[in-house]
Backbone as a ProteinNet text record, in pm:
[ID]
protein_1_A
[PRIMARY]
XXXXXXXXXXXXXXXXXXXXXXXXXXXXXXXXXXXXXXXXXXXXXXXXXXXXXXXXXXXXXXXXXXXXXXXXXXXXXXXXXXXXXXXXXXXXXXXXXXXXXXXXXXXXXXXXXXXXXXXXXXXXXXXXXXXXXXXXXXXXXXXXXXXXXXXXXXXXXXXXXXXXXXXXXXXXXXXXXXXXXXXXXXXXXXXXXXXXXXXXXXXXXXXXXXXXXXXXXXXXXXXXXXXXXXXXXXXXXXXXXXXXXXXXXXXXXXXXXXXXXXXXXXXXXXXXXX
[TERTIARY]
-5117.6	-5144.6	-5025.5	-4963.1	-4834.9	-4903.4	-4893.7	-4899.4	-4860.5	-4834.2	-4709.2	-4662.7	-4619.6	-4514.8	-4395.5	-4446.5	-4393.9	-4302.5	-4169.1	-4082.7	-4015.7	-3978.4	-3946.8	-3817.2	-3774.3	-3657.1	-3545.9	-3449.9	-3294.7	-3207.7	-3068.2	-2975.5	-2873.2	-2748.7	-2651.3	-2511.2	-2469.7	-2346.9	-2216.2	-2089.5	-1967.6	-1867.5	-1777.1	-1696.7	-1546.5	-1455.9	-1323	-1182.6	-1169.3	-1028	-933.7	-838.2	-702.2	-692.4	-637.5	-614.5	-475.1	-381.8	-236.3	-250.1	-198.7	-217.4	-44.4	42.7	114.6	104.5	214.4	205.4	235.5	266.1	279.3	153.7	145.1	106.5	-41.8	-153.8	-268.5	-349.2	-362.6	-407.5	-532.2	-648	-763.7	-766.9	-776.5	-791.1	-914.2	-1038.3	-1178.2	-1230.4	-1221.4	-1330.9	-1482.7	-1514.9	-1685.6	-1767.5	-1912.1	-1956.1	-2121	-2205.8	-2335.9	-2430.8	-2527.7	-2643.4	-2779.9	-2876.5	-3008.7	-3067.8	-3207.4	-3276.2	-3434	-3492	-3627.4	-3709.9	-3613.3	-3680.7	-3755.2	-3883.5	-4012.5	-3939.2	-3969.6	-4000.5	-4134	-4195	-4332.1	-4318.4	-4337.3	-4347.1	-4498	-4553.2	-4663.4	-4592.1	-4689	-4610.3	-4696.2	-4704.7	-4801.3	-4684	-4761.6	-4706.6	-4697.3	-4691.5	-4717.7	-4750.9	-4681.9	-4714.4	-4707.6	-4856.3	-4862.9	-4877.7	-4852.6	-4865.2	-4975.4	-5087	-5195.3	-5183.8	-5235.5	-5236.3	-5351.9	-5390.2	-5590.8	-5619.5	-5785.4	-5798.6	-5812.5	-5777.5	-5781.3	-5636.8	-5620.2	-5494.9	-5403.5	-5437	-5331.1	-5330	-5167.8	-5137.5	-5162.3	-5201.7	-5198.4	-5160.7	-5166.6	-5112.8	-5214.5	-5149.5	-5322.1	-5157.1	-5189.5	-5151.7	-5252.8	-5138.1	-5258.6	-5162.1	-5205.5	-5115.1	-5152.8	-5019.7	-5006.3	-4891.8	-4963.4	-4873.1	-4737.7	-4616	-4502.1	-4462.5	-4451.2	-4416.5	-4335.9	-4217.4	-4111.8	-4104.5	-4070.4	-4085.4	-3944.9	-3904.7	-3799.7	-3680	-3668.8	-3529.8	-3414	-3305.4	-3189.8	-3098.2	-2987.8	-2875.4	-2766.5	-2634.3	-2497.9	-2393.6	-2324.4	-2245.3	-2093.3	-2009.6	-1894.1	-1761.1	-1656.4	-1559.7	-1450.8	-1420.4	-1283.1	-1257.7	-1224	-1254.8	-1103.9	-1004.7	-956.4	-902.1	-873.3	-780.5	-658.1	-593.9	-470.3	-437.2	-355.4	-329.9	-197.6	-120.3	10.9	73	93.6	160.1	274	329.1	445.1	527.4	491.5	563.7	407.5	478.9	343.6	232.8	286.1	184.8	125.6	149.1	111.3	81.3	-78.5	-112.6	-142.4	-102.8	-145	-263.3	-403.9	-490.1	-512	-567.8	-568.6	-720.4	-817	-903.1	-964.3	-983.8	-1043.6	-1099.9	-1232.7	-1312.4	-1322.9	-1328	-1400.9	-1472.9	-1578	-1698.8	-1763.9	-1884.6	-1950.3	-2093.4	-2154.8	-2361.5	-2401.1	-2499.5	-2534.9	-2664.8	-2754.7	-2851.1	-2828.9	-2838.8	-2775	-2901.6	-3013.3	-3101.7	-3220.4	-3276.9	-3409.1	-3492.1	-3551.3	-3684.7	-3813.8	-3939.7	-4105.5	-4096.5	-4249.5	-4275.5	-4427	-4512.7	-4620.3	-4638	-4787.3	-4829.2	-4997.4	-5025.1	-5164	-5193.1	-5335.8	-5400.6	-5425.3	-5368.3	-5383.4	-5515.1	-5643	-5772.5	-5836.2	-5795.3	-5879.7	-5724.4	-5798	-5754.4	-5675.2	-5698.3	-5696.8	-5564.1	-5504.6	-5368.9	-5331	-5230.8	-5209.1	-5088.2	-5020.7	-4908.3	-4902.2	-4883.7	-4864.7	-4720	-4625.1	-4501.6	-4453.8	-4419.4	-4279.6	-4172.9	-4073.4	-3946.3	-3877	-3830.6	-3770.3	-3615.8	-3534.3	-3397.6	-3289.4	-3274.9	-3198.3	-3054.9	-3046.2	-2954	-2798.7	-2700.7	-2546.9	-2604	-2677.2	-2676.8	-2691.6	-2593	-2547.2	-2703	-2676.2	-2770.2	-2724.2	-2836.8	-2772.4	-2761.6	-2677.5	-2652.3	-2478.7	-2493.9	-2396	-2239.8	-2166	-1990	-1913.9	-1944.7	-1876.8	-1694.8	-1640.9	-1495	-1510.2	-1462.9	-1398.6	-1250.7	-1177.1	-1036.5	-1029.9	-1008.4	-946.7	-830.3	-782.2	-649.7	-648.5	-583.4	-631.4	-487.5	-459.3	-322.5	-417.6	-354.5	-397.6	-310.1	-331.6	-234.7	-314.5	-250.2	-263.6	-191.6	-217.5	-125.2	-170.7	-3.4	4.4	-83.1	-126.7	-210	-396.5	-399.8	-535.7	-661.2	-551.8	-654.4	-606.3	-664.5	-634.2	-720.9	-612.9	-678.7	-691.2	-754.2	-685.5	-804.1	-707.4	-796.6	-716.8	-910.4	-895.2	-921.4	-858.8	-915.3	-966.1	-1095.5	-1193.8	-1241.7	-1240.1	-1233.8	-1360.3	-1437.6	-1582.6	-1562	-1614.4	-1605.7	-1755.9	-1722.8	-1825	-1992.4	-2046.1	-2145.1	-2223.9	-2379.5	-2466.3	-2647.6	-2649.3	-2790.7	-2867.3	-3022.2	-3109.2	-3168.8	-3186.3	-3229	-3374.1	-3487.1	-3612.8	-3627.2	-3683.6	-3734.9	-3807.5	-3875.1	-4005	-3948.1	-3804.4	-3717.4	-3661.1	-3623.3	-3575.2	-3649.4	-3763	-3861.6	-3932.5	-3950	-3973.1	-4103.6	-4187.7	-4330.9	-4248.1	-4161.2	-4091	-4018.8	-3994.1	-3919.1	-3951.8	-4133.8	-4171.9	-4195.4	-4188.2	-4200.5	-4115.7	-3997.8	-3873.9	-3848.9	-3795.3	-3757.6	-3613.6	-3605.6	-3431.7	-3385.1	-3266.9	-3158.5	-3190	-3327	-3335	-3189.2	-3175.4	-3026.6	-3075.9	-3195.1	-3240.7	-3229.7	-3255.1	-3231.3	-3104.5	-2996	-2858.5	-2847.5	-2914	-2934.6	-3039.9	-3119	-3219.2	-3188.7	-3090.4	-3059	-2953.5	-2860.4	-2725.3	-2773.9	-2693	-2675.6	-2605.6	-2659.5	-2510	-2442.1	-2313.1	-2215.4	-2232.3	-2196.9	-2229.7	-2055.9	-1994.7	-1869	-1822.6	-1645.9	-1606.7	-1612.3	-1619.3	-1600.3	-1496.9	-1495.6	-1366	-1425.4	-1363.1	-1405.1	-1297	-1278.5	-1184.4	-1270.8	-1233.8	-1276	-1221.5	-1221.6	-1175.7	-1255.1	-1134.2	-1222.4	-1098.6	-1191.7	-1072	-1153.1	-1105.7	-1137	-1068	-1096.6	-1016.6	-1128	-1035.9	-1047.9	-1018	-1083.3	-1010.8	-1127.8	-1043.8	-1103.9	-1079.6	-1210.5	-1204	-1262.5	-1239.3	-1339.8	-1421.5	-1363.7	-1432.6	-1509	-1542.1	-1635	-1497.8	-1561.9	-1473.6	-1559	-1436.3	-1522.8	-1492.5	-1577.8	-1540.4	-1592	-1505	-1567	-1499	-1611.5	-1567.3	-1616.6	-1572.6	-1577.3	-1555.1	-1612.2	-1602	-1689.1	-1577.9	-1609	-1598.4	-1705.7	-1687.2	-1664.6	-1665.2	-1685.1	-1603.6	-1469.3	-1416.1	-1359.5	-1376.2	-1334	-1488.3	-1584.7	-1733.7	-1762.2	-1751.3	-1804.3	-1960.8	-1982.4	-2126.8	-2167.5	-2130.6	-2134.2	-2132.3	-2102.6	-2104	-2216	-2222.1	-2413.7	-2398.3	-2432.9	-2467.6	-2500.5	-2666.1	-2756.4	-2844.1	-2837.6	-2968.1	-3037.8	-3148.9	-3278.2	-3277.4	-3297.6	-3415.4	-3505.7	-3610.9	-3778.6	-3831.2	-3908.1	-4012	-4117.7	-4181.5	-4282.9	-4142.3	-4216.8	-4098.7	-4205.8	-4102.8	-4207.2	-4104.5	-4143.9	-4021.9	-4023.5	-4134.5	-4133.6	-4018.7	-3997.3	-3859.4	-3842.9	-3748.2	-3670.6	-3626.1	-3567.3	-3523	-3631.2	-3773.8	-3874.4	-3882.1	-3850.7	-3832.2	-3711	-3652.6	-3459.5	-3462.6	-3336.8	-3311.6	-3308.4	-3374.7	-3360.6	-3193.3	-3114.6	-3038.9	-3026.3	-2958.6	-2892.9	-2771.3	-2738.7	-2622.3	-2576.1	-2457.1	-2339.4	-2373.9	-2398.1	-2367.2	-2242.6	-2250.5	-2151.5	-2065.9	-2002.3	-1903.2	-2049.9	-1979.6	-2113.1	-1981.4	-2052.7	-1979.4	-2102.7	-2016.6	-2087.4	-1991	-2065.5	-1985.7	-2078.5	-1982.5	-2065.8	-1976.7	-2065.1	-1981.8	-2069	-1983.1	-2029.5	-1949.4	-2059.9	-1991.1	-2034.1	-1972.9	-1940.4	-1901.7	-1987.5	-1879.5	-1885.5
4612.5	4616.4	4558.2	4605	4575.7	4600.9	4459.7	4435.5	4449.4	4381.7	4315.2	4480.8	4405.2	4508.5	4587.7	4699.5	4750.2	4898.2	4909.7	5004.8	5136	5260.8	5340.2	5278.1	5318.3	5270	5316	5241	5306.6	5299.7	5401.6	5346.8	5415.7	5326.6	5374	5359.4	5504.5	5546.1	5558.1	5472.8	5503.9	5492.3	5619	5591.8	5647	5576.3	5668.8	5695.3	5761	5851	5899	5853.1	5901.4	6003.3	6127.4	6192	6281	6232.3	6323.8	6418.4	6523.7	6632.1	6681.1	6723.4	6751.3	6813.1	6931.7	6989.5	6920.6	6741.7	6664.6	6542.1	6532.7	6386.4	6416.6	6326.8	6328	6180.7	6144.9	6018.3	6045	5932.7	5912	5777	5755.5	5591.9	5609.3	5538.3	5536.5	5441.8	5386.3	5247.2	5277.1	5208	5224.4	5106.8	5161.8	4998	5101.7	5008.5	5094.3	5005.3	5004.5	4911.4	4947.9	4895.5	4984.9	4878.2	4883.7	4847.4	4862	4729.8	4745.6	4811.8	4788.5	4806.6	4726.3	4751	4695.7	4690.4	4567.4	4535.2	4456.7	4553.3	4555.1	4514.8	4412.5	4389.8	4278.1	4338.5	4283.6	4187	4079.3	3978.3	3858.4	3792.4	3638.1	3550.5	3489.7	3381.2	3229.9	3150.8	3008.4	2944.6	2981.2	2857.1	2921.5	2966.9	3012.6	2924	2884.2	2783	2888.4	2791.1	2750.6	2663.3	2743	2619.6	2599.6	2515.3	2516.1	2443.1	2434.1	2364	2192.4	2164	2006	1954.8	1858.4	1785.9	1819.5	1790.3	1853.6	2017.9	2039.5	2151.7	2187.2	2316.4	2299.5	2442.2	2448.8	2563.4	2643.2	2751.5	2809.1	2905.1	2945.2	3034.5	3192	3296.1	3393.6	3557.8	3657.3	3800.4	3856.2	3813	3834.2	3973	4003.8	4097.1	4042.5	4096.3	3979.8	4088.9	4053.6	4207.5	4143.8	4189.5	4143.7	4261.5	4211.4	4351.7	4300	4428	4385.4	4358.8	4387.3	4403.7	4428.6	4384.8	4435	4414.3	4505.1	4547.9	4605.9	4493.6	4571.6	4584.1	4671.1	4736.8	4767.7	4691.1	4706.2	4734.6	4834	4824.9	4933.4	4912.6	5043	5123.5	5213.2	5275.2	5398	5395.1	5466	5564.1	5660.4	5773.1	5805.3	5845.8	5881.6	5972	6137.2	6180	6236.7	6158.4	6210.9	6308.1	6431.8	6540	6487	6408.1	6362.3	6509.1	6592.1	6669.8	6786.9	6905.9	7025.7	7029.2	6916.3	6937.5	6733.9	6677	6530.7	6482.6	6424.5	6364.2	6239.7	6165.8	6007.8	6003.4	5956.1	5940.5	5789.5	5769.6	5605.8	5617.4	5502.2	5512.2	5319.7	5288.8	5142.1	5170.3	5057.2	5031	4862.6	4842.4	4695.5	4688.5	4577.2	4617.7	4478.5	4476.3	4347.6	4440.7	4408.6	4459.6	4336.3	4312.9	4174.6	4153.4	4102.8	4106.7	4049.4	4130.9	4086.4	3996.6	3975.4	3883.1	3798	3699.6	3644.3	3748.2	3836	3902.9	3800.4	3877.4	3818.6	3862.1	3765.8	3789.7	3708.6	3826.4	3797.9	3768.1	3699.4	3697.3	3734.2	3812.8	3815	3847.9	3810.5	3815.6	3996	3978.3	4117.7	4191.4	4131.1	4160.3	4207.4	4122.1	4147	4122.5	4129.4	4111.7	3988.3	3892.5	3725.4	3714.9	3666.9	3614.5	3449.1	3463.1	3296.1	3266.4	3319.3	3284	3476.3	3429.9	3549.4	3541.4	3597.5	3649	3536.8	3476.9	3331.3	3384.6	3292.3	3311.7	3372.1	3418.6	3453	3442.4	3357.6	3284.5	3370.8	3502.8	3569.2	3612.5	3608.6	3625.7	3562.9	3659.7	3652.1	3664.8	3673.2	3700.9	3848.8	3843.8	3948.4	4055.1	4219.3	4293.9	4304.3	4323.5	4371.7	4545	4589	4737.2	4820.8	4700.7	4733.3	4662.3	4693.6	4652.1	4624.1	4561.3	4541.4	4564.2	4546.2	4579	4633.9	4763.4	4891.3	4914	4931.5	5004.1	5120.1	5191.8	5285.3	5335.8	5368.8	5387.1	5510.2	5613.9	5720.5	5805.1	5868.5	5972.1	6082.5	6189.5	6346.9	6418.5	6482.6	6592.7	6760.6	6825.8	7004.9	7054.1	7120.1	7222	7341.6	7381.3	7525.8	7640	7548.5	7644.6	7628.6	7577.5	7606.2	7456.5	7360	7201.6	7092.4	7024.9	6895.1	6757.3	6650	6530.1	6468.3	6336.7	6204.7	6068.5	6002.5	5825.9	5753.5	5697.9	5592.3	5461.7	5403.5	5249.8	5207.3	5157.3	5069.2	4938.1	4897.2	4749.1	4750.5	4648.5	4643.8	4507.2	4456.1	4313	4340	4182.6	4083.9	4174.2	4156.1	4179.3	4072.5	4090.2	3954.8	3993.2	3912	3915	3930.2	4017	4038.8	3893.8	3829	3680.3	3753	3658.8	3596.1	3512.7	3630.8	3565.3	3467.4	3478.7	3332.1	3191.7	3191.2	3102.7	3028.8	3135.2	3130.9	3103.7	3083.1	3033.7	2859.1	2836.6	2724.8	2667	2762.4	2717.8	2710.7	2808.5	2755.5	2644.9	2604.9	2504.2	2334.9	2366.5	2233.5	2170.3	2240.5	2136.1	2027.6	2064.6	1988	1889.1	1757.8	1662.8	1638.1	1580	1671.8	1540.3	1654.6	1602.6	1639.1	1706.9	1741.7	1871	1777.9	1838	1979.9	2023.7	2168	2289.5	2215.4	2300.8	2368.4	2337.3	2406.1	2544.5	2514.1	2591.6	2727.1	2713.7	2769.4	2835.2	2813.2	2903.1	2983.6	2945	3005.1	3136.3	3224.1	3375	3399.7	3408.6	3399.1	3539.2	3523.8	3668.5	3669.4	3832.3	3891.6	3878.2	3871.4	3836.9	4008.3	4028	4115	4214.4	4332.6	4436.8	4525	4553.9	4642.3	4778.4	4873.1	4966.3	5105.5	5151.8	5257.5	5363.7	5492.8	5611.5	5731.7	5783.1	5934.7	6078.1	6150.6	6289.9	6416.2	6529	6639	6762.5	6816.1	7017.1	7099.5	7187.9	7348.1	7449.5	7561	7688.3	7788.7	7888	8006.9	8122.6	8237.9	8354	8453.1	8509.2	8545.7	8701.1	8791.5	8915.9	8928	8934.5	8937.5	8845.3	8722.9	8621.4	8448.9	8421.8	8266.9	8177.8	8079.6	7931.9	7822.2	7737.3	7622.1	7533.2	7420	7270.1	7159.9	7064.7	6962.1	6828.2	6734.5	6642.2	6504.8	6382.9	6225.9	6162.9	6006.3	5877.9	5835.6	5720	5653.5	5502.6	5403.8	5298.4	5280	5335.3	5343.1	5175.2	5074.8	4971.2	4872.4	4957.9	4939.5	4777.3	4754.4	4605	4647.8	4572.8	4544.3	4422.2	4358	4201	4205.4	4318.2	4356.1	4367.4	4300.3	4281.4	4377.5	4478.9	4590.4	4584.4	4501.9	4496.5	4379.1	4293	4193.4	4105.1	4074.7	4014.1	3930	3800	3683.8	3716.5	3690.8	3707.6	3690	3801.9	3690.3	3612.5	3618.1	3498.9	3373.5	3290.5	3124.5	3012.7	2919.6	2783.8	2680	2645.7	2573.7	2416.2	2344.4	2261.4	2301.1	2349.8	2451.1	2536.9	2566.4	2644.7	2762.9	2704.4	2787.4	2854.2	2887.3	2837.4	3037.6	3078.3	3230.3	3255	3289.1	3337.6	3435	3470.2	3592.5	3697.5	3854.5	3961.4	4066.6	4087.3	4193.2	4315.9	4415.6	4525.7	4511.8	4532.2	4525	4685.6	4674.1	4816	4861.8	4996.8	5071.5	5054	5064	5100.9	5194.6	5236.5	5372.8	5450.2	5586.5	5670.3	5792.2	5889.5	6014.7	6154.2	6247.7	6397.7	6481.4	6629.2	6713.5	6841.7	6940.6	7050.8	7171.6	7266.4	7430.7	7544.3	7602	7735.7	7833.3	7934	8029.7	8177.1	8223.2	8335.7	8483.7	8592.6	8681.7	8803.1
629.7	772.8	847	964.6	1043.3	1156.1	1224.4	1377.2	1430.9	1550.2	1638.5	1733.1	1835	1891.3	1827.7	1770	1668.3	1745	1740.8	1795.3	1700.4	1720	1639.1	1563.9	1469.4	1457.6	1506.9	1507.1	1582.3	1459.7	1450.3	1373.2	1486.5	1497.4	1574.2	1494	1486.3	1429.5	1483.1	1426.8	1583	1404.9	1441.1	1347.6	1400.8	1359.5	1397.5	1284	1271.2	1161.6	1219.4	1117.9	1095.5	1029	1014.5	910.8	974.8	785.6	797.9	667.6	691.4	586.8	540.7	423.4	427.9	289.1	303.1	144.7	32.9	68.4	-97.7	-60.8	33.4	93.1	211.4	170.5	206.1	208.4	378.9	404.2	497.6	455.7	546.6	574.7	734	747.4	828.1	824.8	887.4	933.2	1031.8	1058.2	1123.6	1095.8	1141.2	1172.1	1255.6	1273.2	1302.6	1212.8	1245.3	1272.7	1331.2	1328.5	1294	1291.4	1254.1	1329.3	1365.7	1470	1418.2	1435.3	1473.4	1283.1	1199	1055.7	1035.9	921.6	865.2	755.8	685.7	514.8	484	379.3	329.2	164.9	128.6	-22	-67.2	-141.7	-221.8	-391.1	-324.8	-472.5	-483.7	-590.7	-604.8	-568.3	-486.2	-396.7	-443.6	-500.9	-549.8	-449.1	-375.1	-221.8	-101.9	-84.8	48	166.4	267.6	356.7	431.1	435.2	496.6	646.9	745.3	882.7	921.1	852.7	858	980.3	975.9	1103.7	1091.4	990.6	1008.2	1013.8	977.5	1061.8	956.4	862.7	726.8	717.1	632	601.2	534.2	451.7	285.1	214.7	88.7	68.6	-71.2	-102.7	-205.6	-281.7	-371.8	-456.4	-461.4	-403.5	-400.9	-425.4	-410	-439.5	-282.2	-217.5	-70.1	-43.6	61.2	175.8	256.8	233.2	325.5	379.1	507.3	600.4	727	724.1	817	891	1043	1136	1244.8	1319.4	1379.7	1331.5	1253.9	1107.4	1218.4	1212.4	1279.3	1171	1124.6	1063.7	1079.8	1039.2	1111.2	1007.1	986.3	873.6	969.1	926.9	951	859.2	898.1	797.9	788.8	694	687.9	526.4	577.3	421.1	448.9	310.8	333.3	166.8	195	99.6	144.1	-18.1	-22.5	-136.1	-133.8	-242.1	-234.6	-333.2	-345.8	-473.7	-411.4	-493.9	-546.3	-658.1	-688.4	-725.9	-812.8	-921.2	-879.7	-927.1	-903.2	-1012.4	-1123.9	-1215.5	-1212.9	-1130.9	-1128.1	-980.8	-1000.7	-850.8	-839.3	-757.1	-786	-655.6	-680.1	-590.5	-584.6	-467.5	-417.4	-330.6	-340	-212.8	-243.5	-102	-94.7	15.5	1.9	111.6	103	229.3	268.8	398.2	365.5	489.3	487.6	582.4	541.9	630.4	519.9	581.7	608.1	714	723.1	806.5	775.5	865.4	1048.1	1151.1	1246.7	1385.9	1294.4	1388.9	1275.4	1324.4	1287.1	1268.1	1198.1	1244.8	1223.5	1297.7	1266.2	1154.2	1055	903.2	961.3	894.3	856.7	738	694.7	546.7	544.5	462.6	453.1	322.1	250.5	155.3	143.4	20.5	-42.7	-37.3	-73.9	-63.4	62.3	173.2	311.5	423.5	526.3	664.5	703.2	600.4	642.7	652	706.4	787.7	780.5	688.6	666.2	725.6	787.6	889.9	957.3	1096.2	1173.3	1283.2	1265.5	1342.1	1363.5	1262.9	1243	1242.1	1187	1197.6	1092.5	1083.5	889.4	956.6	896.8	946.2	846.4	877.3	761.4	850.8	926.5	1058.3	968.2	963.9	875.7	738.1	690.2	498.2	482.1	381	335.4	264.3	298.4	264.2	201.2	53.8	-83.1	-64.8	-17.8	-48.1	-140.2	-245.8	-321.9	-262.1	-347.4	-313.6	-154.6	-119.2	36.1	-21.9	-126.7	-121.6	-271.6	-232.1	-383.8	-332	-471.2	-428.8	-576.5	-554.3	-713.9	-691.6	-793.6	-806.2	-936.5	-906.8	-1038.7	-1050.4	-1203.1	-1205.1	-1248.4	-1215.9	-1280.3	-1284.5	-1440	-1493.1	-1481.3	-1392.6	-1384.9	-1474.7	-1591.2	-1684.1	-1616.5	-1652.2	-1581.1	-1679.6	-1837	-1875.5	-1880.3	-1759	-1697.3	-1731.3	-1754.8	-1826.4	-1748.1	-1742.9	-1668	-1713.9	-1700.7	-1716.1	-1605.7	-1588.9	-1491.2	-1560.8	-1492.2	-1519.4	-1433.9	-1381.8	-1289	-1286.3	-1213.5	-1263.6	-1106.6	-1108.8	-1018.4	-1012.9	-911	-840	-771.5	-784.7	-733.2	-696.8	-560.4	-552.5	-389.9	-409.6	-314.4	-301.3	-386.3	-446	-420.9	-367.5	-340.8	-389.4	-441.9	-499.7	-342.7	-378.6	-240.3	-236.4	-172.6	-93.9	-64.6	-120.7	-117.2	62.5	164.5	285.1	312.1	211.5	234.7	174	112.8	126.4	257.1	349	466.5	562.7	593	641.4	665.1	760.7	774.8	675.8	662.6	585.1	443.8	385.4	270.3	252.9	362.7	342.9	378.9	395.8	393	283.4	133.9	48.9	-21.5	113	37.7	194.1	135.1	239.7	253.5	405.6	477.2	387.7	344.3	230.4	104.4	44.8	-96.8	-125.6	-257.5	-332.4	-371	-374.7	-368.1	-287.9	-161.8	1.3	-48.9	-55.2	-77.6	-159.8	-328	-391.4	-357	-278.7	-256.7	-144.6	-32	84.3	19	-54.6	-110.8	-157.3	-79.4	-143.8	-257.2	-370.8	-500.6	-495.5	-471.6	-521.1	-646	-638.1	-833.2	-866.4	-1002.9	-999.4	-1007.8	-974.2	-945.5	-1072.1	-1053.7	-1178.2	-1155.1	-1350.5	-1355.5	-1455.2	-1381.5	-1464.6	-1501.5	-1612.8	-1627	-1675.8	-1651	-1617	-1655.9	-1764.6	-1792.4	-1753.8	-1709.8	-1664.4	-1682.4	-1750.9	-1811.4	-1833.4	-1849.9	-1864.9	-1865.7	-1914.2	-1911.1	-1878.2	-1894.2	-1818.8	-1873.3	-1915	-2010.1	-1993.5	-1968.5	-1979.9	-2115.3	-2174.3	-2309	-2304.5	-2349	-2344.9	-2248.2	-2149	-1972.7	-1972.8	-2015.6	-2007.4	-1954.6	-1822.5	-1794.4	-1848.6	-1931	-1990.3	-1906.5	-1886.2	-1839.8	-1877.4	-1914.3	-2004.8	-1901.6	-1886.8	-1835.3	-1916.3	-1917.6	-2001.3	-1931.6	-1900.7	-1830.7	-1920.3	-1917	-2008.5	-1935	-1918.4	-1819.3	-1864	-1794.6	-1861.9	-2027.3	-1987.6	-2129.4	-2197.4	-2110.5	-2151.8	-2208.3	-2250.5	-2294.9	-2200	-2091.9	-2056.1	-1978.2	-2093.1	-2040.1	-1930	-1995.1	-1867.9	-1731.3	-1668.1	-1513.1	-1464.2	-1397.6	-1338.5	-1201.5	-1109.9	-1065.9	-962.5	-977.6	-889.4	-948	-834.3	-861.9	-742.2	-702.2	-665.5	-695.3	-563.5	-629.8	-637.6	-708.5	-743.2	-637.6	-586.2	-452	-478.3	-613.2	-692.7	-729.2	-617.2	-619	-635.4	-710.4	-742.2	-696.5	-552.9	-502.5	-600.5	-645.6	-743.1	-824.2	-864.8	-928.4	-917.1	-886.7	-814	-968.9	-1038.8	-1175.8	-1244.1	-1222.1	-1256.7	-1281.8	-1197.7	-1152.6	-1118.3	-1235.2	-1202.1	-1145.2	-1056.8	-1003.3	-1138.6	-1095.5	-1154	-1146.7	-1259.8	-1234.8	-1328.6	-1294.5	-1361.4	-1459.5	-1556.7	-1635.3	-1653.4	-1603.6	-1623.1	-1711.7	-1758.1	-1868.8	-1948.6	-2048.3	-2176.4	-2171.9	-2224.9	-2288.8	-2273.6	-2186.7	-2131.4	-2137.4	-2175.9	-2133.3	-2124.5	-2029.4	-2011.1	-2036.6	-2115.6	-2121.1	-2038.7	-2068.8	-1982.8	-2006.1	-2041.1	-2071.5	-1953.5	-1893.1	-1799.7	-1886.8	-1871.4	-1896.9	-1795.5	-1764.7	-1622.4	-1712.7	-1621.7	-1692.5	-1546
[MASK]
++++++++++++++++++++++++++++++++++++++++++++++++++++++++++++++++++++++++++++++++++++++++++++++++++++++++++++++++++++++++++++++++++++++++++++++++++++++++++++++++++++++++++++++++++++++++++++++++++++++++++++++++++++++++++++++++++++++++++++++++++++++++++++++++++++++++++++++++++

């Protein structure tokens, strides 16, 4: 159930480019700035410590499998992203592309809480203090860098090498919240750990990709072939979540959730045309 003065959503798009074209030489320069407006987030989860505002003089709290529904979401995505491909030689191309950006939540939104079972409402349109933390929507800074070989008899290779950085685990709202944050007293050496957005560390990844081309007894073949991940690192964490089941008594209690990179991965693929 979602209350409140509730608005369609907005997203507003402004972007602007460079682009030079030449028979060896090929550049894109792009900046952009987007916002989104007025988003809902709806997640169901067991709660350890729901804050209770009962009617007697004390506060208190219950453990229960609650509704957390943030409304009024505002989001701003800024940045620059660019390409480059240089014809060195007619059979050799050197390609280039980087982006850097920063997503970020750009206000406080309301956050309700209610009991999964019924109607009951244990905090209604507080504060959720997420305003500058980073949205987890992947790599705020990539750069690659790649060579490719054209044979004049119809095959080609290339390999690239990729740069993944400033990466941030998704942040737990009911952290950010004042009712979360009454079970700790000003100065607990916890508060710190518990607001901190952790960055994921930077990744590296190398990349093969190749095929040919051949026509046989009126029939065209085509094979394409990519390895990815040819330097097998697994240790690259992807994507990861704090838990929204928290036990602020401990905090470690419920580690953040992540993704680990794939391995040495490859595809092949045959067409055949006639």
């Amino acid at each position: 159930m979602v209350e409140g003065d509730l608005k369609s959503e907005r997203i507003n798009a402004f972007d602007l480019s460079y682009l030079y074209r030449s028979p060896v030489f090929k550049f894109r320069l792009t900046g952009y700035y987007y916002t989104y407006q007025n988003l809902i987030w709806n997640r169901s989860f067991y709660c350890e410590n729901v804050f209770q505002n009962t009617t007697t003089s004390e506060n208190s709290y219950t453990s229960e499998y609650i509704n957390f529904i943030m409304t009024g979401i505002n989001q701003r995505s800024l940045g620059v992203e660019l390409g480059a491909e240089w014809k060195v030689t007619p059979t050799i191309t050197l390609q280039a592309a980087a982006a850097n950006g920063i997503h970020v939540y750009a206000n406080n939104p309301l956050f309700s809480v209610y009991d999964d079972n019924n109607d009951v409402a244990y905090i209604q349109e507080h504060t959720a203090y997420l305003k500058d933390y980073h949205v987890s929507s992947g790599p705020e800074t990539v750069a690659s860098l790649g060579i490719k070989y054209n044979s004049p008899k119809y095959w080609w290779v290339s390999l690239n090498a990729n740069y993944l950085a400033n990466m941030y685990f998704d942040v737990n709202p009911y952290n950010h919240t004042e009712e979360g944050m009454l079970h700790y007293a000003q100065g607990d050496i916890r508060i710190e750990d518990v607001l901190r957005q952790t960055p994921m560390k930077p990744a590296f990844t190398l990349d093969f990709y190749g095929g040919f081309s051949k026509r046989y007894k009126g029939y065209y073949f085509l094979v394409n072939v990519s390895v990815n991940n040819l330097l097998n690192n697994k240790s690259t964490i992807l994507y990861g979540y704090e838990q929204l089941r928290f036990d602020a008594n401990n905090p470690d209690k419920f580690p953040a959730k992540y993704s680990y990179m794939y391995g040495l991965n490859y595809f092949i693929s045959l067409t055949v045309r006639k």
